[in-house]
Residue, then its C-alpha position, 0 to 999 in steps of 0.5 A: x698397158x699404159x700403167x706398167x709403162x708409166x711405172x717403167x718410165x718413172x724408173x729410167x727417170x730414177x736413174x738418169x736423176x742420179x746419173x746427170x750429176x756424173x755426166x755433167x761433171x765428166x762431160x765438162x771436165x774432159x771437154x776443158x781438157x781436150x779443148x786446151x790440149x788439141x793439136x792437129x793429131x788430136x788431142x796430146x796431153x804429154x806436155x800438159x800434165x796438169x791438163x791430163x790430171x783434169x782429164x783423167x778426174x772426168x773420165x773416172x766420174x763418166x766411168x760412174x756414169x753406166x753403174x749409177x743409171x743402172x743401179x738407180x733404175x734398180x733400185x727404183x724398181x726393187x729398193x735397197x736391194x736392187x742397188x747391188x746388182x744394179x751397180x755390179x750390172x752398170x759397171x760390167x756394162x761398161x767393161x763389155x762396151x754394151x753401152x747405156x742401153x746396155x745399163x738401161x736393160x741390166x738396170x731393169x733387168x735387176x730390178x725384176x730379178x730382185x723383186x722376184x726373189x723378195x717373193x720367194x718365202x722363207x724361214x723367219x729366221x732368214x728373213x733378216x739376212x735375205x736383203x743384206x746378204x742373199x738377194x744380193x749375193x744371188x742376184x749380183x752373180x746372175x746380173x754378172x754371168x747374164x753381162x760377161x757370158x750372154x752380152x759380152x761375146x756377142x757385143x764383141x762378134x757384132x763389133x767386129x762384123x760391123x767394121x768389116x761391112x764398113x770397110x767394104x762399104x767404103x769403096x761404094x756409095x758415099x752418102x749411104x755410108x755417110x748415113x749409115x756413119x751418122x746413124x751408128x754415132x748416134x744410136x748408142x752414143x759412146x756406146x758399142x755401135x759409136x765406137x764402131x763407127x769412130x774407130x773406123x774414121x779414125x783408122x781413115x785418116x792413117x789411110x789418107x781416107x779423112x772424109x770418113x773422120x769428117x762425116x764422123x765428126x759432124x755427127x759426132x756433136x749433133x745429138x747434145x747439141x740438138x737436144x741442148x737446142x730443143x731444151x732452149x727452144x721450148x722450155x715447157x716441154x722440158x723439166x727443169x733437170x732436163x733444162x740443167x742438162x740441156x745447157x750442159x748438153x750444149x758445152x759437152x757437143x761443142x767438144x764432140x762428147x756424144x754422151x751428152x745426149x744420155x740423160x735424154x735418151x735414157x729417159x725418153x729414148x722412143x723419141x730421143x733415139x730416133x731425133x739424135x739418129x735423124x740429126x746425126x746421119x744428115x750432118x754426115x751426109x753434108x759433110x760428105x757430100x761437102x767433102x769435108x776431112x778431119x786431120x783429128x781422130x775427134x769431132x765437133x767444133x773444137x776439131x775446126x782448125x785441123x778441118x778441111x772446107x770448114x764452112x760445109x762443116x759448120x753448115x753439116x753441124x747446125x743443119x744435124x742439131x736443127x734437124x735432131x731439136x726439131x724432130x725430138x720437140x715435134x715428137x715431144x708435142x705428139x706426145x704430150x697432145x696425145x697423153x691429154x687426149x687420153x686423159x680427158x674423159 
């Protein structure tokens, strides 16, 4: 049981190595931009086109981001072959706002699909052709069916129920829906269940409602942040890509881009996601329990002069990536006695 796992793991390592670069780049790139461009509305490129080109260049390379971690997981798994419907899965994955756990599952998904049709015996005479031309052919239109068809329409339905329930949940307790916010940000990062909750703060603020943009905000920059921070504090449980994307982690955070958090939850995400889900629903839960507002439609500390008490805000922020680097460490060293416990005879 504990081979096919390893052996699973090594595959999702494949992708997030090939997929950090793509983050990096677009993480660092939109970061510069919002970071120049923030008003008290949010950020407004109309009058920075320069800085709106700088924006538009890092969305296209975090848009390589879910077809690459995809494709390469596939392509671990399965070779060559693997790459079509790893890509064609990673891009769809994007389009139907399934998320990186959604890359990750069609990634692996296509991986297994291809290696069952590499077994399928045929003629000599198409051998040749079946890894340039068949298997991908077959294996794309199944991955692309399986996204559009199976995924997509039940992504949208969960969205839509998911804002509702918030909606009504808003005119109850505070701190469960501050907790239930903070969790949904961090779940998926960027993801289908992130923009849910997002959106939902930032249709608040219309409302004159900006305590659920604050808590929003806070939870917002809490997993790249964290993780950022546990790669800092103990290196040796890190690798050293891990530690590069560490400190890019950290610049993307201090933003508010939440997908910072990605190469980590891809590769570990039993012990990432519930680290970054802790860390993000206690700093909503101090932002609003402090009554913090966020006037801007984003998150982190760059939205810090369009906030209201901006002091619990920082105090919301630094106790959510303490909490997230302290749970994903602690689970970390778990893990890693536990891994040389078995090993020893």
């Amino acid at each position: 049981m504990l081979e096919p796992l390893q052996k699973l793991r090594q595959h999702l390592l494949t992708g997030v190595s090939y997929a950090i670069p793509f983050i990096a780049c677009g993480g660092i790139l939109i970061a510069v931009s919002i970071a120049f461009a923030m008003t008290p509305a949010g950020p407004d490129f109309s009058n920075s086109p320069r800085l709106k080109l700088v924006f538009d260049v890092g969305t296209a390379s975090f848009a390589l981001m879910f077809p690459v971690l995809a494709g390469y997981i596939a392509y671990s798994i399965a070779g060559k072959p693997g790459l079509v419907p790893g890509f064609l899965g990673g891009y769809l994955a994007g389009q139907v706002r399934a998320g990186f756990i959604g890359a990750i599952l069609v990634g692996i998904l296509a991986g297994y699909v291809v290696e069952l049709l590499k077994k399928i015996p045929v003629s000599k005479y198409l051998r040749p052709i079946m890894p340039i031309l068949v298997i991908p052919i077959i294996s794309g239109a199944f991955i692309g069916v399986v996204m559009i068809k199976v995924l997509g329409g039940p992504i949208a339905m969960f969205m839509d129920r998911a804002n509702r329930a918030l909606q009504s949940m808003s005119t109850g307790n505070d701190v469960l829906l501050a907790m239930l916010l903070g969790a949904m940000i961090a779940v998926d990062m960027g993801g289908p269940v992130n923009k849910t909750a997002f959106f939902f703060g930032a249709a608040m603020i219309s409302e004159g409602n900006y305590r659920i943009m604050g808590a929003c905000a806070a939870a917002i920059c809490t997993p790249p942040l964290g993780m950022g921070l546990a790669t800092l504090l103990r290196k040796s449980l890190w690798s050293v890509e891990e530690q590069e994307a560490g400190l890019a982690a950290l610049a993307m955070g201090l933003i508010g881009i939440t997908e910072g958090a990605i190469p980590f939850a891809a590769a570990d995400p039993i012990r990432v996601i519930p680290s970054v889900v802790l860390g993000s629903a206690v700093a909503a839960v101090v932002a609003m329990i402090g009554s913090v507002g966020d006037h801007a439609p984003h998150g982190g500390p760059v939205v810090l002069p369009v906030v209201d008490h901006r002091g619990v805000y920082v105090v919301a922020i630094v106790a959510g990536t303490v909490v997230t680097a302290t749970a994903a460490i602690l689970l970390k060293l778990k893990s890693s006695t536990k891994n040389t416990e078995e090993v020893q005879p």
